[in-house]
N, CA and C atoms as a LAMMPS dump frame, in Angstrom:
ITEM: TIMESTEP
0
ITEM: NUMBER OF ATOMS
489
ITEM: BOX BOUNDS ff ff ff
-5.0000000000000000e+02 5.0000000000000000e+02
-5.0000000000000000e+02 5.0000000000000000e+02
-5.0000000000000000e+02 5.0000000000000000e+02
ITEM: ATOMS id mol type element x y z
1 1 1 N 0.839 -1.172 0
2 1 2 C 0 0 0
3 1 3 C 0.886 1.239 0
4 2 1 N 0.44 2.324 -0.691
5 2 2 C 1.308 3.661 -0.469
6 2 3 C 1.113 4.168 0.788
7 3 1 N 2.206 5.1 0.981
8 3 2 C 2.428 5.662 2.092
9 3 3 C 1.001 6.414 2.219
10 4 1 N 0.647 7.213 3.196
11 4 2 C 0.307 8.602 3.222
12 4 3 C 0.911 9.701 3.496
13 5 1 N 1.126 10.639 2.664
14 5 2 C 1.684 11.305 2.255
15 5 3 C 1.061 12.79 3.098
16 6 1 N -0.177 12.766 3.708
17 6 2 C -0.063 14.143 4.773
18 6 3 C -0.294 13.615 5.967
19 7 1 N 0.418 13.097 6.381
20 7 2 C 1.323 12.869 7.778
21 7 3 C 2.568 12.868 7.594
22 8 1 N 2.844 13.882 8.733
23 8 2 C 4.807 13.402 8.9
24 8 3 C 5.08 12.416 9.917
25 9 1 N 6.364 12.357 10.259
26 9 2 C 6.778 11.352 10.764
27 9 3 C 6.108 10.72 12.217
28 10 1 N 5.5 12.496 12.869
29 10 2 C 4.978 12.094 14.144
30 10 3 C 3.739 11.754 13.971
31 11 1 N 2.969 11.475 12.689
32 11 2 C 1.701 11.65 12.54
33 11 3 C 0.807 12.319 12.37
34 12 1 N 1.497 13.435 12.377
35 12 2 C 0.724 14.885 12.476
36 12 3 C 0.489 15.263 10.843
37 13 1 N -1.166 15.854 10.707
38 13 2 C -1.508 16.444 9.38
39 13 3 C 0.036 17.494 9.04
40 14 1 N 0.087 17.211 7.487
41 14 2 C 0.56 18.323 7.093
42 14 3 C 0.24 18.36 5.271
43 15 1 N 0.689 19.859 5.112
44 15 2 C 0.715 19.702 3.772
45 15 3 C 1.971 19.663 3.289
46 16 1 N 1.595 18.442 1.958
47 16 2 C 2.849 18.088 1.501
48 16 3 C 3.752 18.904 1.032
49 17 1 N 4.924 18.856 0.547
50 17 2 C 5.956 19.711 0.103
51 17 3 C 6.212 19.515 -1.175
52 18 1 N 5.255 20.213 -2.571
53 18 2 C 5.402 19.988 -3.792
54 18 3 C 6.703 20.398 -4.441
55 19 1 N 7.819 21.323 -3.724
56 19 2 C 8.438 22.205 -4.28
57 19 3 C 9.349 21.887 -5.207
58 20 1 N 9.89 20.653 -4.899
59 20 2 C 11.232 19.951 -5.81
60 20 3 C 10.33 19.148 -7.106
61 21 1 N 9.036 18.687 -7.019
62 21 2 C 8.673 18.339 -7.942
63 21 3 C 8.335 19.188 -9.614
64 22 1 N 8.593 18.114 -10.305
65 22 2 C 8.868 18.682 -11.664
66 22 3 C 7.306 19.379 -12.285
67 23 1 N 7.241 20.314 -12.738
68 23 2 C 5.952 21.173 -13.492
69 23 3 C 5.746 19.951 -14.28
70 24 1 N 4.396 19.634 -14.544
71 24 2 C 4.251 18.734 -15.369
72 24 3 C 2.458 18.942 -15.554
73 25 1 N 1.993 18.774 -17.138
74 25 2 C 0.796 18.78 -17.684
75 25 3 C -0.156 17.684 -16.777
76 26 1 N -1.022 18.461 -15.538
77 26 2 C -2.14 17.546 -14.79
78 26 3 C -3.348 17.72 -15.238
79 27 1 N -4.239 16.256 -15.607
80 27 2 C -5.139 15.789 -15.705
81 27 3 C -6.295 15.101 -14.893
82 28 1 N -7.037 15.433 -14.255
83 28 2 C -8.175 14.127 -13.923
84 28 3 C -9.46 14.268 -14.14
85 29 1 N -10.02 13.399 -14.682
86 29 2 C -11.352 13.185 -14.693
87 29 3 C -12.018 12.456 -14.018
88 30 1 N -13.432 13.098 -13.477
89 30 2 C -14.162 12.634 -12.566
90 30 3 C -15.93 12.494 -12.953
91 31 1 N -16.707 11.575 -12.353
92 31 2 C -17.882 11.523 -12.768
93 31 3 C -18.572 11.339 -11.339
94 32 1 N -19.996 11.858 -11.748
95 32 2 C -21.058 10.91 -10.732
96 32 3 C -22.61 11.074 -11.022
97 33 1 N -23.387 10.779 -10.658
98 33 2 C -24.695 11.045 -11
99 33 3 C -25.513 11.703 -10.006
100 34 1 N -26.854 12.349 -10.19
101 34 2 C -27.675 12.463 -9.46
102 34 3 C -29.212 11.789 -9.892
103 35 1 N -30.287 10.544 -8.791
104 35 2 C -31.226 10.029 -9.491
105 35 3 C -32.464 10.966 -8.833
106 36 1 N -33.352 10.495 -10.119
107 36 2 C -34.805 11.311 -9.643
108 36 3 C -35.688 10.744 -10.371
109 37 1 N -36.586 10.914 -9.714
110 37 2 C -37.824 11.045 -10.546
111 37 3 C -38.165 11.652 -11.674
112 38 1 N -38.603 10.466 -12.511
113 38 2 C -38.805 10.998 -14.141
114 38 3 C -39.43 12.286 -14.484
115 39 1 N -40.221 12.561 -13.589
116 39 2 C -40.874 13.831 -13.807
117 39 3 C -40.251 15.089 -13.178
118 40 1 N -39.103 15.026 -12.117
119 40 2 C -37.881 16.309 -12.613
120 40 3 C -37.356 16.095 -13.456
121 41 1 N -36.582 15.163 -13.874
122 41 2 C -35.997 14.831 -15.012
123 41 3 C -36.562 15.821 -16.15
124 42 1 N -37.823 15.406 -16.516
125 42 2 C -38.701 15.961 -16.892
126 42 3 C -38.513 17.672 -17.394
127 43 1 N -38.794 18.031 -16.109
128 43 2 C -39.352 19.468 -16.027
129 43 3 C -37.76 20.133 -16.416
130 44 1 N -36.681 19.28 -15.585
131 44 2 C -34.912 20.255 -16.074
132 44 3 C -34.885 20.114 -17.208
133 45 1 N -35.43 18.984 -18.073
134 45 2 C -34.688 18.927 -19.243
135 45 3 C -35.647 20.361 -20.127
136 46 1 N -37.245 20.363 -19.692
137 46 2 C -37.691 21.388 -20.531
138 46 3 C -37.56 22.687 -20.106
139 47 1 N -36.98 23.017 -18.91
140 47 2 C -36.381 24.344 -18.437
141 47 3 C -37.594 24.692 -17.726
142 48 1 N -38.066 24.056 -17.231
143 48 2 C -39.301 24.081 -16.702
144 48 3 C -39.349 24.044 -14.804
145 49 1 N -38.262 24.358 -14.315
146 49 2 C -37.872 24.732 -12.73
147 49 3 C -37.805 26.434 -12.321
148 50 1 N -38.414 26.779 -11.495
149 50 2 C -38.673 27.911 -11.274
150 50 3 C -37.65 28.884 -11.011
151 51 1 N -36.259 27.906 -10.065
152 51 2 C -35.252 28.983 -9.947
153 51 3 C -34.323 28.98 -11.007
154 52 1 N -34.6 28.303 -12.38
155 52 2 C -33.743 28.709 -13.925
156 52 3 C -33.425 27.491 -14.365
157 53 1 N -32.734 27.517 -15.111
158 53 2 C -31.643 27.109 -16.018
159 53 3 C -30.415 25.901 -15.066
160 54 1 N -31.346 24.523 -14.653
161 54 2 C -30.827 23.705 -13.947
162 54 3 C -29.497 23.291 -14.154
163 55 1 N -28.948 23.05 -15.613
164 55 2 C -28.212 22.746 -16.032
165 55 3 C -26.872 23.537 -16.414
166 56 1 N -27.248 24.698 -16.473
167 56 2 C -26.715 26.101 -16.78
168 56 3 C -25.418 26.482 -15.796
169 57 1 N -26.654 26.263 -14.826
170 57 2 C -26.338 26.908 -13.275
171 57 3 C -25.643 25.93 -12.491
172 58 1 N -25.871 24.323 -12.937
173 58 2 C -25.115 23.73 -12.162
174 58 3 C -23.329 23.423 -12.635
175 59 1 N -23.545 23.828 -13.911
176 59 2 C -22.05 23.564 -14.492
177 59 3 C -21.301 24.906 -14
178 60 1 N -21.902 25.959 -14.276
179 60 2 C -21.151 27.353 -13.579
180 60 3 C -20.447 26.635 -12.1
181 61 1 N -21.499 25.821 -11.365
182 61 2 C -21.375 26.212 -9.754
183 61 3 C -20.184 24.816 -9.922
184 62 1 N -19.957 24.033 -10.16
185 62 2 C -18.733 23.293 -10.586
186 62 3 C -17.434 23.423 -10.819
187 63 1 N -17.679 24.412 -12.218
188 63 2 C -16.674 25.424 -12.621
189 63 3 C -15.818 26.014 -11.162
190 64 1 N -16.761 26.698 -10.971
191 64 2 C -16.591 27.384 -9.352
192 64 3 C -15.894 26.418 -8.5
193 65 1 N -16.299 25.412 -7.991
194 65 2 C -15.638 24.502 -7.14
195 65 3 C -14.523 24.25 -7.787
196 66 1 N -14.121 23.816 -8.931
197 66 2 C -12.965 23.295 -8.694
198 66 3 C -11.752 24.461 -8.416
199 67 1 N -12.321 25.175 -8.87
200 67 2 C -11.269 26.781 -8.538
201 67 3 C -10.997 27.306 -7.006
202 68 1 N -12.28 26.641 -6.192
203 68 2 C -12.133 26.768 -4.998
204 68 3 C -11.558 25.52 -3.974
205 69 1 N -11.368 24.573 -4.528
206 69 2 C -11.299 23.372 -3.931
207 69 3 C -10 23.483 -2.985
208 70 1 N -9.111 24.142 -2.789
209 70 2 C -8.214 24.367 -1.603
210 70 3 C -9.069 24.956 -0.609
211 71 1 N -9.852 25.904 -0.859
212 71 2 C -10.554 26.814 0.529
213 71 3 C -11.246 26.019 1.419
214 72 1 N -11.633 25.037 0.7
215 72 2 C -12.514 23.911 1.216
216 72 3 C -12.051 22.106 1.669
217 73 1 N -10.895 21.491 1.122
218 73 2 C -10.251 20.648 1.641
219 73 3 C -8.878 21.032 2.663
220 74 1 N -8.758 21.291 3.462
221 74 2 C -7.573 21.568 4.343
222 74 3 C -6.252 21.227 3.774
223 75 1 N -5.697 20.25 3.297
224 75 2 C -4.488 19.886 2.961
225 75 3 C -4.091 20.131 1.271
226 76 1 N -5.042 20.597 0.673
227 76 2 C -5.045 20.526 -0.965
228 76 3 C -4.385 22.102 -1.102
229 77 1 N -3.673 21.891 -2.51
230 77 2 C -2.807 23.151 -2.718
231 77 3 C -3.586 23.986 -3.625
232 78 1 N -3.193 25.134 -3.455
233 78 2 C -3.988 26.134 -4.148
234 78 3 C -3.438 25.692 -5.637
235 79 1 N -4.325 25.739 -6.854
236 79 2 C -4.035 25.404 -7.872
237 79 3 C -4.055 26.196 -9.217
238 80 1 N -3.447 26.959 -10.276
239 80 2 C -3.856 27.845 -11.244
240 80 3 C -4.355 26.378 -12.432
241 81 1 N -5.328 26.568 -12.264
242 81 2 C -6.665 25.521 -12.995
243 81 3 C -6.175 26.372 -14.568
244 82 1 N -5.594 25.57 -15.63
245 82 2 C -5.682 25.65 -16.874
246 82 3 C -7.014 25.419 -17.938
247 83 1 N -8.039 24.534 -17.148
248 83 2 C -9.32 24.162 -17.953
249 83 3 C -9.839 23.469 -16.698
250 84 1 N -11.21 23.464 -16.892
251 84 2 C -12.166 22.633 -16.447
252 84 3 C -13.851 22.881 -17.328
253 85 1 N -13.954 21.414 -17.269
254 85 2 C -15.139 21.482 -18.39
255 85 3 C -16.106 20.212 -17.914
256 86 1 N -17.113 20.634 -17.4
257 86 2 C -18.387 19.866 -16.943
258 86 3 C -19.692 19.718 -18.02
259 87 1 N -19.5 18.237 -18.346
260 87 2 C -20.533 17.529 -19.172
261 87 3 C -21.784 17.062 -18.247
262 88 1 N -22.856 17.419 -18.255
263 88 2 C -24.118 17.481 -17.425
264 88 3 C -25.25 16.198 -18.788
265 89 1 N -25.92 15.148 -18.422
266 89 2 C -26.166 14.363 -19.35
267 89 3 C -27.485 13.887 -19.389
268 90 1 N -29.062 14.449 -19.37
269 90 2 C -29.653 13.72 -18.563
270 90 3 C -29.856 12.217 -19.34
271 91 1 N -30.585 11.573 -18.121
272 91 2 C -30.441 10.013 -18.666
273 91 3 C -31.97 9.813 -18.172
274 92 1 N -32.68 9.586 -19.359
275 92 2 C -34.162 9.476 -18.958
276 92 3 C -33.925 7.949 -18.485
277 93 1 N -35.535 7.51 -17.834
278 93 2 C -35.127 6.407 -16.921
279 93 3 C -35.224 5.152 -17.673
280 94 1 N -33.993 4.308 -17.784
281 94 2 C -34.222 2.615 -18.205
282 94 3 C -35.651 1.63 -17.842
283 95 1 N -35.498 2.033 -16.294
284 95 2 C -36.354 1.303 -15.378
285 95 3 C -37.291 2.306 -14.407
286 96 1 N -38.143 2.226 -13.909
287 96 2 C -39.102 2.894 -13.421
288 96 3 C -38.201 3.388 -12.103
289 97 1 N -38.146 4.989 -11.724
290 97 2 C -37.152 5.233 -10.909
291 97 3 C -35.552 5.584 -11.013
292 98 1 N -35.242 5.216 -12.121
293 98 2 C -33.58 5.41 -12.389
294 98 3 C -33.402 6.593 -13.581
295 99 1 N -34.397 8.009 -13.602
296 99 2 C -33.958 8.777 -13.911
297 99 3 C -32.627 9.604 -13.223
298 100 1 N -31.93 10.067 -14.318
299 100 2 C -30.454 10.809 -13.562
300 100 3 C -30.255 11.251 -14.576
301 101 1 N -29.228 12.322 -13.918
302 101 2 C -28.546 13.266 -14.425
303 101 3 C -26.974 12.649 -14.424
304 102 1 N -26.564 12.434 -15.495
305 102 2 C -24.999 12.159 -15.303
306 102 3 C -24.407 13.403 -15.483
307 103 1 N -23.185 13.271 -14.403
308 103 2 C -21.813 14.249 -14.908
309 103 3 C -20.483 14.507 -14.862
310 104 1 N -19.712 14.751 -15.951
311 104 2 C -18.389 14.137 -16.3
312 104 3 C -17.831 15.387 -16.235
313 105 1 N -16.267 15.374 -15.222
314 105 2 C -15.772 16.547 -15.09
315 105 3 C -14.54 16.205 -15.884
316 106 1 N -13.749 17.472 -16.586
317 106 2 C -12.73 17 -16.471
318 106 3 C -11.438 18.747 -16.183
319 107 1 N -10.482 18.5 -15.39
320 107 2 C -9.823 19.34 -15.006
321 107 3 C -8.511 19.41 -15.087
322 108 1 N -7.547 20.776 -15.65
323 108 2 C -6.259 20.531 -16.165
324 108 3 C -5.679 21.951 -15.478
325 109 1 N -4.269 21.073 -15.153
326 109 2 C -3.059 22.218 -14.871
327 109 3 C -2.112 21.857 -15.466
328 110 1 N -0.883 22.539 -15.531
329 110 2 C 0.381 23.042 -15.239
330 110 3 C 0.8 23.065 -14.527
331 111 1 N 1.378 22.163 -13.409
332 111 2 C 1.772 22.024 -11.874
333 111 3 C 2.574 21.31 -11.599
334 112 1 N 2.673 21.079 -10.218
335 112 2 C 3.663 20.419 -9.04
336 112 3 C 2.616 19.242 -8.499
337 113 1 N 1.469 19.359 -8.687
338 113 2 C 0.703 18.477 -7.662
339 113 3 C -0.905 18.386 -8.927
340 114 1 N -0.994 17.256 -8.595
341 114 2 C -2.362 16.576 -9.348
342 114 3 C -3.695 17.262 -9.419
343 115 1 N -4.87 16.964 -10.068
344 115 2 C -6.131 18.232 -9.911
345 115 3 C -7.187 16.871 -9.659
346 116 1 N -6.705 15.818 -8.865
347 116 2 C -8.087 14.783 -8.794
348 116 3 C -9.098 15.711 -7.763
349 117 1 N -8.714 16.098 -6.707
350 117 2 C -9.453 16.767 -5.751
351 117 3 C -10.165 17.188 -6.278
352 118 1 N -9.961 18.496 -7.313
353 118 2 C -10.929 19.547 -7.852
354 118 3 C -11.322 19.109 -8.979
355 119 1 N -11.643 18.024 -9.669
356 119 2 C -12.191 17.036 -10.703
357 119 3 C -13.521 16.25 -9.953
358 120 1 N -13.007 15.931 -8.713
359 120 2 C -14.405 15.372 -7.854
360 120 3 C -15.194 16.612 -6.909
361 121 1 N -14.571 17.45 -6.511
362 121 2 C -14.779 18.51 -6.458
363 121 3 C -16.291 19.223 -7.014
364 122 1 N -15.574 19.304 -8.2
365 122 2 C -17.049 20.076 -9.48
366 122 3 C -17.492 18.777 -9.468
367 123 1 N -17.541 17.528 -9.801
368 123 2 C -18.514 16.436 -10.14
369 123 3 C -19.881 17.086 -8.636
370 124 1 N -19.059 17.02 -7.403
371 124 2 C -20.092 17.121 -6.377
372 124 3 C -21.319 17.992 -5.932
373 125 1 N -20.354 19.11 -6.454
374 125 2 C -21.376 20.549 -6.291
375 125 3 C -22.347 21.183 -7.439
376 126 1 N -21.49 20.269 -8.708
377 126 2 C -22.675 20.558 -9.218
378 126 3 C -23.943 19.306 -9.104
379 127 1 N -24.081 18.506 -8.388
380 127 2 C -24.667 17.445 -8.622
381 127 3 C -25.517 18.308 -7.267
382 128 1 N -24.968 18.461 -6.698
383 128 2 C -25.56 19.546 -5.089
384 128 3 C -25.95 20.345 -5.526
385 129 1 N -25.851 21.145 -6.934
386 129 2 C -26.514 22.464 -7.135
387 129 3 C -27.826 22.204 -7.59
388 130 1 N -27.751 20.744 -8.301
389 130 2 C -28.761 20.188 -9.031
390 130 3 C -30.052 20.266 -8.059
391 131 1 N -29.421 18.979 -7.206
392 131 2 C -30.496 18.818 -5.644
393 131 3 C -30.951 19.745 -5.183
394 132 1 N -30.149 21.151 -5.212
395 132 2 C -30.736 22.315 -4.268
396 132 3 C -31.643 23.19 -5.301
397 133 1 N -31.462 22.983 -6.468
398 133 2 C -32.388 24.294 -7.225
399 133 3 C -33.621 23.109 -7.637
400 134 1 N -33.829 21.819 -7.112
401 134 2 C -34.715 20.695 -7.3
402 134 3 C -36.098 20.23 -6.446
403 135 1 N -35.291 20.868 -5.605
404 135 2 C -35.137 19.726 -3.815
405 135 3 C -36.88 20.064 -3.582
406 136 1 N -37.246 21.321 -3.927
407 136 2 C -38.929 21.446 -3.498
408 136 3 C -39.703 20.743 -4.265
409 137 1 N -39.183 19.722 -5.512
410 137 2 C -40.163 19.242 -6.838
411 137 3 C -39.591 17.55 -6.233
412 138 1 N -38.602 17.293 -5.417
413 138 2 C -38.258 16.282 -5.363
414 138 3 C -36.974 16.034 -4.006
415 139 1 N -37.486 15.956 -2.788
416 139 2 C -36.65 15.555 -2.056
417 139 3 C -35.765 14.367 -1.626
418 140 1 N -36.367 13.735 -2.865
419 140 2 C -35.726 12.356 -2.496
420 140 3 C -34.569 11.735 -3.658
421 141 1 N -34.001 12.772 -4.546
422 141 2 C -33.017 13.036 -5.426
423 141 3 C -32.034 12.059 -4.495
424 142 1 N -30.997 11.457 -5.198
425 142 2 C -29.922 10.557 -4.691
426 142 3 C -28.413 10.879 -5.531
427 143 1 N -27.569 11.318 -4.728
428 143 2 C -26.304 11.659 -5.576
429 143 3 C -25.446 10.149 -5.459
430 144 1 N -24.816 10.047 -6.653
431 144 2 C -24.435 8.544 -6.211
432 144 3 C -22.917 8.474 -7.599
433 145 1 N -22.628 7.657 -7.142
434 145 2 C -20.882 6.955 -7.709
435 145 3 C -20.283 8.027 -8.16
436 146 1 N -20.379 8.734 -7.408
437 146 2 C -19.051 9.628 -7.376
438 146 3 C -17.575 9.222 -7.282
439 147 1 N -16.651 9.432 -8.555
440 147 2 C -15.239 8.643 -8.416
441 147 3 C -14.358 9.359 -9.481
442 148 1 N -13.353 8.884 -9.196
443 148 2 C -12.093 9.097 -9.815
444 148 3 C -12.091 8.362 -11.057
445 149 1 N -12.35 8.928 -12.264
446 149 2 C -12.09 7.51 -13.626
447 149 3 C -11 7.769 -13.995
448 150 1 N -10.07 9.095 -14.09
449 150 2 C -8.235 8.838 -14.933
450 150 3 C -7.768 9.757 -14.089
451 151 1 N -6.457 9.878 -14.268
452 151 2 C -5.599 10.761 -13.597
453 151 3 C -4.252 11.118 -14.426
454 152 1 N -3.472 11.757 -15.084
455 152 2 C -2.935 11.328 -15.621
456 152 3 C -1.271 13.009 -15.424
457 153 1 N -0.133 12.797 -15.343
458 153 2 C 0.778 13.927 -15.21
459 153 3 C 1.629 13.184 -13.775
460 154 1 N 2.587 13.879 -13.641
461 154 2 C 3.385 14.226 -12.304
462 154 3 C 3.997 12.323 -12.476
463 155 1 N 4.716 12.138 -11.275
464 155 2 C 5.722 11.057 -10.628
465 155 3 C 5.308 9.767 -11.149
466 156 1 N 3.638 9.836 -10.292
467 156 2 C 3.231 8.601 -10.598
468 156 3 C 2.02 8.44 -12.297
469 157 1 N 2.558 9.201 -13.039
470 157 2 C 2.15 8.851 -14.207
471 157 3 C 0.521 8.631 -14.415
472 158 1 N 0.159 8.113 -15.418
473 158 2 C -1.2 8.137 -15.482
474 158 3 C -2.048 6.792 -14.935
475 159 1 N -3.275 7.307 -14.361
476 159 2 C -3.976 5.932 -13.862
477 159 3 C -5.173 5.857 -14.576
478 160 1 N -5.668 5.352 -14.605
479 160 2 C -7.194 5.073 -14.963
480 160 3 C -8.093 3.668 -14.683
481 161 1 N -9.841 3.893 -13.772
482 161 2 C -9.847 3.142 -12.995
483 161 3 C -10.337 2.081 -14.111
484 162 1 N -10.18 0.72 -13.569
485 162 2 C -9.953 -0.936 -14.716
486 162 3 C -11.787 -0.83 -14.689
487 163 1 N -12.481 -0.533 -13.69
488 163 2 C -13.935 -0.933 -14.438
489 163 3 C -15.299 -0.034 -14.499
């Protein structure tokens, strides 16, 4: 197993020390969904929610997160974000109940240190922006598989998850 890397020796949180590491082109992409009822589904896809433009508004508020994602994880480094670009998907329902919204982040630097944080980051908040400009047409919205699918720049090279 790898180390962990924000603890030092006594155990104590810290943030890591990117400084000797080499600038290198960072990548990660992240996904997750939010489920609902066919009939929000419904109403976002025809723009038909009272506080706007569901889809609009939730990729902005994404955008946003990943730019903020140090203010908000304690140990994560402040990052100059080269791109980030949130794919919002709805997915009318297969089966009775499994309407969702899919959404695929993906986020790029120029850095010392990786952008997975702020790749899951925007997957979350906008999936939260979704729920919150929703939540009176449907409280029982479910955010779900939220994850890491590639990673790719810096030491340990590129990953991407096998399934």
């Amino acid at each position: 197993m790898a180390e962990l890397t924000h603890f030092n020796s006594a155990g104590e949180a810290h943030m890591v020390d990117v400084g000797d590491k080499a600038e290198t082109v960072r990548v990660a992409i992240a996904e997750g969904r939010i489920c609902m009822d066919a009939a929000t589904l419904a109403r976002i896809s025809a723009g038909d929610v009272k506080k706007g433009d569901v889809l609009g508004i939730a990729r902005i508020a994404g955008i946003m997160a990943a730019k903020k994602t140090a203010d908000l994880v304690p140990l994560c480094h402040p990052l100059a974000l080269t791109r980030v670009t949130l794919d919002l998907e709805p997915e009318p329902e297969p089966e009775p109940g499994d309407s969702s919204i899919h959404c695929l982040a993906r986020v790029e630097t120029r850095g010392r240190t990786g952008v997975e944080m702020e790749a899951l980051m925007a997957v979350e908040i906008a999936l939260l922006t979704i729920y919150d400009m929703c939540k009176a047409i449907d409280r029982g919205m479910t955010l779900t598989d939220i994850r890491l699918l590639e990673k790719s720049g810096g030491r340990s090279g590129h990953w991407r998850r096998a399934d």
